[in-house]
Kinemage of the C-alpha trace (Angstrom):
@kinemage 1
@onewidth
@group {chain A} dominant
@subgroup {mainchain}
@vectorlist {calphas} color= white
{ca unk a 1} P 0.000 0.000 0.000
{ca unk a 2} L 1.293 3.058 -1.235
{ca unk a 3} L 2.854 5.415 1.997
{ca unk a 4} L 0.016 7.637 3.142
{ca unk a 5} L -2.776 5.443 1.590
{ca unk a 6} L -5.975 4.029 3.507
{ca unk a 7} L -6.770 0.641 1.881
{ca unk a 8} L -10.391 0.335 0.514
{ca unk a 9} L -12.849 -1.813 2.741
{ca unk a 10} L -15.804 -4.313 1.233
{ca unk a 11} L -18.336 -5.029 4.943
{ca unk a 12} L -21.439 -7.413 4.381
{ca unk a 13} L -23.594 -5.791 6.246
{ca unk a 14} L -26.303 -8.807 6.776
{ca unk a 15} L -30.206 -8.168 8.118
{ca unk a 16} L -30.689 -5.191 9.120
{ca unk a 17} L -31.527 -6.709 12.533
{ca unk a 18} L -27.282 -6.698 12.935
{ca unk a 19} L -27.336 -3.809 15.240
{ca unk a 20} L -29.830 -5.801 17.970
{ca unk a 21} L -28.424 -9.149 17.197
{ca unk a 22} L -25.070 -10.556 19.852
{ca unk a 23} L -23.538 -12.765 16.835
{ca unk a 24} L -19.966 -12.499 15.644
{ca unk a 25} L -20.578 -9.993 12.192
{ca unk a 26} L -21.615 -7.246 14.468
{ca unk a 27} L -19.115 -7.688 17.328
{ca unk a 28} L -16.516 -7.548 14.664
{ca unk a 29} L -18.029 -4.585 12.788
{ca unk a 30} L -18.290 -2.847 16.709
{ca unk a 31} L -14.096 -2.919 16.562
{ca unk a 32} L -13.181 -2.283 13.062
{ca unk a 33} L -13.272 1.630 13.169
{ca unk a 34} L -10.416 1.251 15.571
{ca unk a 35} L -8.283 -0.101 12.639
{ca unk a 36} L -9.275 2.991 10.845
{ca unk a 37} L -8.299 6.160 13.224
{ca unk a 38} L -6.589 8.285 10.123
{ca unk a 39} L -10.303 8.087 7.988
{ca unk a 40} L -11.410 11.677 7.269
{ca unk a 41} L -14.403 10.694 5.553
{ca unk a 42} L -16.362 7.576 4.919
{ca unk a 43} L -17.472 7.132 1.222
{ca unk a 44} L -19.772 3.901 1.113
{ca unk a 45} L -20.677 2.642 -2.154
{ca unk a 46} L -24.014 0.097 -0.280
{ca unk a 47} L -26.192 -2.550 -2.096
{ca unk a 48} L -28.899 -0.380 -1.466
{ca unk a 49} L -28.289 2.864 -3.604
{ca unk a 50} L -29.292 1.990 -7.458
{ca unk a 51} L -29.469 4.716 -9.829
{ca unk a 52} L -29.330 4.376 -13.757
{ca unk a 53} L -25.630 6.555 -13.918
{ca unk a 54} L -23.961 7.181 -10.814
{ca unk a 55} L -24.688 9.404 -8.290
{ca unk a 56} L -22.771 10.917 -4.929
{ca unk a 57} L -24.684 12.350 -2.015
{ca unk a 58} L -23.652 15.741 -1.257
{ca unk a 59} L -26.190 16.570 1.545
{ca unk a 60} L -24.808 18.286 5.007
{ca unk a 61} L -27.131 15.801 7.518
{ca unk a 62} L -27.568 12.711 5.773
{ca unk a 63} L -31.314 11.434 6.788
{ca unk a 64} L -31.416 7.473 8.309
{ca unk a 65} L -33.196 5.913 5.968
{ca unk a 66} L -35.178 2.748 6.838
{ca unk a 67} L -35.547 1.079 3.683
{ca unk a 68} L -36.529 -2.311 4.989
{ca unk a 69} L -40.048 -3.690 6.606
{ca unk a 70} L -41.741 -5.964 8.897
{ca unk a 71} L -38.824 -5.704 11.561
{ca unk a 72} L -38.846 -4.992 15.429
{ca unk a 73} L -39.906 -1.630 15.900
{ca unk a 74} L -36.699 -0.700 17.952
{ca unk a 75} L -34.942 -0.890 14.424
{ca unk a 76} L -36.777 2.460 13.399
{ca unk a 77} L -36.792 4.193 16.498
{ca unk a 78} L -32.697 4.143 15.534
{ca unk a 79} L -30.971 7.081 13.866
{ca unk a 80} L -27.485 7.635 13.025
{ca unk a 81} L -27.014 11.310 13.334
{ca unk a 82} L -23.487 11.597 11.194
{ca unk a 83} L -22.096 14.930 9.335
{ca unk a 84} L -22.396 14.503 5.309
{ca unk a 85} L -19.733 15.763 3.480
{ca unk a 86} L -20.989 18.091 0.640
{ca unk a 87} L -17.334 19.224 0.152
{ca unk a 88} L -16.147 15.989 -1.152
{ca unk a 89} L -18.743 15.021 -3.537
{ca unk a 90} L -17.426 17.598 -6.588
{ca unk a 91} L -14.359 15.671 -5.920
{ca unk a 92} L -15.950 11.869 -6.343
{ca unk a 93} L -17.774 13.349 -9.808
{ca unk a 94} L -14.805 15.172 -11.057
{ca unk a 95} L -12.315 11.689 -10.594
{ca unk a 96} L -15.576 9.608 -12.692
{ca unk a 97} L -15.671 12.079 -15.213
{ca unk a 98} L -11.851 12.546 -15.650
{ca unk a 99} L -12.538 8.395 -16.543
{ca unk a 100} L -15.052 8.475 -18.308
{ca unk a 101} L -17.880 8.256 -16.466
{ca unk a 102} L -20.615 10.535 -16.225
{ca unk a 103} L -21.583 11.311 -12.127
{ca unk a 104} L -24.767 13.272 -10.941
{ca unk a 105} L -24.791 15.200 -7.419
{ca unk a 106} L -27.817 14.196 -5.136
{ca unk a 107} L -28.548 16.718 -2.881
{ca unk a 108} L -31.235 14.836 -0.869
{ca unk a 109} L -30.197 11.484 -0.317
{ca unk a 110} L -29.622 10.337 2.722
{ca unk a 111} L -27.669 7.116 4.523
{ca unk a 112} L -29.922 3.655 3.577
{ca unk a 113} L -29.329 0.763 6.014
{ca unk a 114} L -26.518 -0.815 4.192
{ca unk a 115} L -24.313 2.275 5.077
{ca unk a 116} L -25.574 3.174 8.536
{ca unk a 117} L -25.583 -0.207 9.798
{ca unk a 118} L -22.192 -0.725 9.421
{ca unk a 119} L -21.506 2.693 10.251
{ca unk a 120} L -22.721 3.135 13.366
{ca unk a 121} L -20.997 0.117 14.722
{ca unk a 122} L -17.468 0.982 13.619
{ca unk a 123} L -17.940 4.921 14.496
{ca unk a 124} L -20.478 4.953 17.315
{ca unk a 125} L -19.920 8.435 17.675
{ca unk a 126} L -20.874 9.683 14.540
{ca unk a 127} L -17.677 11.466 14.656
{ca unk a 128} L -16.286 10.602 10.851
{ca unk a 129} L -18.581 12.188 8.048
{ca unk a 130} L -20.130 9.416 5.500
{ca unk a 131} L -21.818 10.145 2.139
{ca unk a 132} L -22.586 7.524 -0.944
{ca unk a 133} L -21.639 7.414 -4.265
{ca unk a 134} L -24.624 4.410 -6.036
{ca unk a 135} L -24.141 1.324 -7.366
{ca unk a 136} L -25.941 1.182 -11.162
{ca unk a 137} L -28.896 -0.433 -12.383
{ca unk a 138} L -27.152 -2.832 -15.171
{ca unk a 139} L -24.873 -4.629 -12.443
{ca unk a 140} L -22.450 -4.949 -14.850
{ca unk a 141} L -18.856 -6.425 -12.916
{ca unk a 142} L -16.555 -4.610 -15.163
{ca unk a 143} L -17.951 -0.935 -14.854
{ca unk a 144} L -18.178 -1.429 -10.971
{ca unk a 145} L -14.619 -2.147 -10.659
{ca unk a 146} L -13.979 0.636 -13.320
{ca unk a 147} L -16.049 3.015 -11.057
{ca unk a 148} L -13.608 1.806 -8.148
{ca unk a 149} L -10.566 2.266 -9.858
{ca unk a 150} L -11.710 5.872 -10.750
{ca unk a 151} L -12.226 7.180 -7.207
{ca unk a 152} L -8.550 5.386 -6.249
{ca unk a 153} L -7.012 8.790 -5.484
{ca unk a 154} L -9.422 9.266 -2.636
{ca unk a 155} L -7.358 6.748 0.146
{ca unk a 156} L -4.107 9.101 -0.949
{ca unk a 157} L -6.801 12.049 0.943
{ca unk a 158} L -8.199 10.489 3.681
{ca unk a 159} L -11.477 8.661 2.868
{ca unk a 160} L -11.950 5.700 3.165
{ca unk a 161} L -13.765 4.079 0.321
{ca unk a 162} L -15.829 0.800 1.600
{ca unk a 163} L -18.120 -1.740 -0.347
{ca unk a 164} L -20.775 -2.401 1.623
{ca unk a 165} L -23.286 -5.741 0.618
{ca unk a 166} L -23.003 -9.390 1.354
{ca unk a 167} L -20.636 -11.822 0.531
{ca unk a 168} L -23.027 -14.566 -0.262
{ca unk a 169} L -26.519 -12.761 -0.362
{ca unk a 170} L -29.450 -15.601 -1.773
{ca unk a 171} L -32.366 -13.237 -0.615
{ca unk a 172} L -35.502 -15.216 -2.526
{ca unk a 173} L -33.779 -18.347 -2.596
{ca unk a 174} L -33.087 -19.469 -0.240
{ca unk a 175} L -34.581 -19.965 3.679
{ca unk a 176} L -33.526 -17.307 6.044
{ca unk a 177} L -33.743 -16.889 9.711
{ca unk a 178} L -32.111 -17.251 13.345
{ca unk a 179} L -31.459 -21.084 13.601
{ca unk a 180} L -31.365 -21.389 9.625
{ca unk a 181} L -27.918 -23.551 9.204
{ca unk a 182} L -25.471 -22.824 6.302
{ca unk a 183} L -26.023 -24.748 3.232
{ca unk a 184} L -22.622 -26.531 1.706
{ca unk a 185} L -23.644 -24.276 -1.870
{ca unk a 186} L -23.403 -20.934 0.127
{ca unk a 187} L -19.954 -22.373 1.571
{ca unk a 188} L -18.619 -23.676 -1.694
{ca unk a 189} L -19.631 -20.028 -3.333
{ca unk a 190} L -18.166 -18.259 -0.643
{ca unk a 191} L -14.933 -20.390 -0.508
{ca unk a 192} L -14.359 -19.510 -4.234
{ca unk a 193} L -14.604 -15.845 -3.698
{ca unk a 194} L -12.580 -15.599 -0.871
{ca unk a 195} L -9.672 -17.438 -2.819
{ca unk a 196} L -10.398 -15.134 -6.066
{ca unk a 197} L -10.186 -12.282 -3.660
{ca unk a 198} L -6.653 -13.354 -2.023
{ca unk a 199} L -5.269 -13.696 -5.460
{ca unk a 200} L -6.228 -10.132 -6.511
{ca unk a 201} L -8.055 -12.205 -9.483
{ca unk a 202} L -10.335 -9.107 -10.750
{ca unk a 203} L -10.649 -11.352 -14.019
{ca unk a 204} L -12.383 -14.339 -12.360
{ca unk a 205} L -14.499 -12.000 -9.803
{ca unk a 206} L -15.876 -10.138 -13.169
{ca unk a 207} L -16.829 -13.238 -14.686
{ca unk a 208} L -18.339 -14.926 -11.470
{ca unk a 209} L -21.513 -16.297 -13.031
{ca unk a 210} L -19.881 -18.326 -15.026
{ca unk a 211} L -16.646 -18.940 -13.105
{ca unk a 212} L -18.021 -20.102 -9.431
{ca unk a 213} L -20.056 -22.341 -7.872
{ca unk a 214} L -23.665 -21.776 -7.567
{ca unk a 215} L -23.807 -18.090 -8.952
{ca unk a 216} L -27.344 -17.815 -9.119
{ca unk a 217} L -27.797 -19.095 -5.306
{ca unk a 218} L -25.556 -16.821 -3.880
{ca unk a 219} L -26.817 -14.167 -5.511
{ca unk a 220} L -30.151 -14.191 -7.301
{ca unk a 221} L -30.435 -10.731 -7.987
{ca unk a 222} L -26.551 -9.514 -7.739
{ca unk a 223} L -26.620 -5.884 -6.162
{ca unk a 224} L -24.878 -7.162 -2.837
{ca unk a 225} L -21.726 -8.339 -5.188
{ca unk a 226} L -20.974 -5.184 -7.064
{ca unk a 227} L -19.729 -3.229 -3.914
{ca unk a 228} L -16.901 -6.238 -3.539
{ca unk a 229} L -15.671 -5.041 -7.145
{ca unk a 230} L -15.917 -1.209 -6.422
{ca unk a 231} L -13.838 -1.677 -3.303
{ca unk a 232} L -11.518 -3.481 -4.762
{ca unk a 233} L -11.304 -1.243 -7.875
{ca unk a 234} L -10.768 1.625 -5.290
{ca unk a 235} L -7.816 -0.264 -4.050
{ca unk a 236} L -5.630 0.371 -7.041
{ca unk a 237} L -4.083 -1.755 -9.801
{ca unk a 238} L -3.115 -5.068 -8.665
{ca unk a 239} L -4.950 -4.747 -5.471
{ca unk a 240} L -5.156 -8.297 -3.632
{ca unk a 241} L -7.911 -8.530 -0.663
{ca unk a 242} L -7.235 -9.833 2.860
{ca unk a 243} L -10.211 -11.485 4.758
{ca unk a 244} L -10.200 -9.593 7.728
{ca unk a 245} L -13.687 -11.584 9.173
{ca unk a 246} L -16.068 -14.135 8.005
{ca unk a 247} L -19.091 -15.627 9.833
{ca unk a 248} L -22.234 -16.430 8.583
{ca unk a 249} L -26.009 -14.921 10.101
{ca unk a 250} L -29.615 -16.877 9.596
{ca unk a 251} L -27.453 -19.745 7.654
{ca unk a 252} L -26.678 -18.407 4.480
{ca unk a 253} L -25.982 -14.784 4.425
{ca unk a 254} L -22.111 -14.489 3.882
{ca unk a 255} L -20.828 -11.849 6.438
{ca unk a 256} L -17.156 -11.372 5.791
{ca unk a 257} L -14.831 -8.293 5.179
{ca unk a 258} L -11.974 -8.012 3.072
{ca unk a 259} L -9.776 -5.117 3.026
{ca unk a 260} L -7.977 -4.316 -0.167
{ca unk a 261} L -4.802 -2.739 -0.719
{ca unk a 262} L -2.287 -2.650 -3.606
């Protein structure tokens, strides 16, 4: 990692129940802003943010926004009451357009669950400014590492850049729920991931559906896998990824972190 440089983060950030729930994802996630004390400014690029061309929030309070329902009613009473950082966001659009990619500024949009979740369990506080820059529509691998290796420049400045979505993520497939055991699919998918991701193999994580095992379990609809690509983009050329945790929550939703650096 180049002297000076953050590394770029991918979290899965699970249910959103992960905040009320004693397992091992969120007692990890409560210590990894520790690791972190030089971050500026969080820039999460979350499953949850889809927009047709990207887009980076550039709002001064960043709303909570529950995007989720038919959970305990605690989970809404919650509010994560960080600064945005309006600043930065010229900054995120000027580095996509410099590559070729066109970036819009949203001046409304707030934090969704897959970036407050996380969030306020590695920075409790609210003491290190977060904004988003969105995933896009067409889930295409290539362009969401391209987006990552466009905003590279931003770990040289302090932010750190982190994917957040789920390592193995088969919401509609298949049976979720405390007590819900892993399924040897979810293991074999994950297995092949994490080994892609040690070898810095951006070729084989592009071409996943064809490449791994079970594609289409892990993830039906693949929102939660784009964020891996982006962080790793964001990581620089030849970036290789370290698996900082991995556990698993109601069987087979994939919780593990990788931190990338180059």
């Amino acid at each position: 990692m180049a002297e000076g440089s953050l590394p770029a983060l991918f979290v899965s950030h699970g249910a959103p129940t992960l905040p009320l729930e004693q397992i091992p994802a969120r007692e990890f996630l409560a210590g990894l802003g520790t690791r972190y004390p030089d971050a500026k400014a969080v820039l999460c690029v979350s499953a949850h943010w889809a927009t047709r061309a990207p887009a980076v929030s550039a709002v001064d309070t960043p709303e909570t926004i529950h995007d989720f329902y038919g959970f305990p009613a605690p989970l809404y009473e919650m509010r994560y009451p960080v600064s945005g950082v309006p600043d930065l966001a010229p900054r995120v659009a000027a580095l996509l357009r410099d590559a070729g990619i066109s970036c819009d500024l949203d001046r409304k949009r707030g934090l969704d669950h897959g970036a407050w979740v996380p969030l306020m369990l590695m920075f409790p506080d609210a003491d290190v400014p977060a904004f988003q820059l969105s995933i896009q529509g067409h889930l295409d691998p290539a362009r969401h590492l391209a987006l990552g290796q466009a905003i590279a420049p931003l770990r040289r400045e302090g932010v750190l850049v982190m994917g957040s979505g789920g390592a193995v993520h088969p919401l509609g497939y298949a049976v979720l729920g405390p007590g819900e055991k892993t399924d040897g699919w979810a293991e074999d998918f994950y297995a092949w991931l994490r080994d892609a991701v040690e070898r810095g193999d951006t070729s084989s994580l592009i071409d996943y559906k064809r490449l791994a095992p079970f594609p289409q379990r892990a993830h039906p609809y693949p929102d939660h896998y784009m964020p891996i690509l982006t962080a790793m983009g964001a990581a620089g050329s030849g970036a290789k990824g370290e698996v900082i945790h991995q556990s698993w929550q109601w069987g087979d939703l994939g919780m593990a972190a990788f931190e990338f650096s180059d």
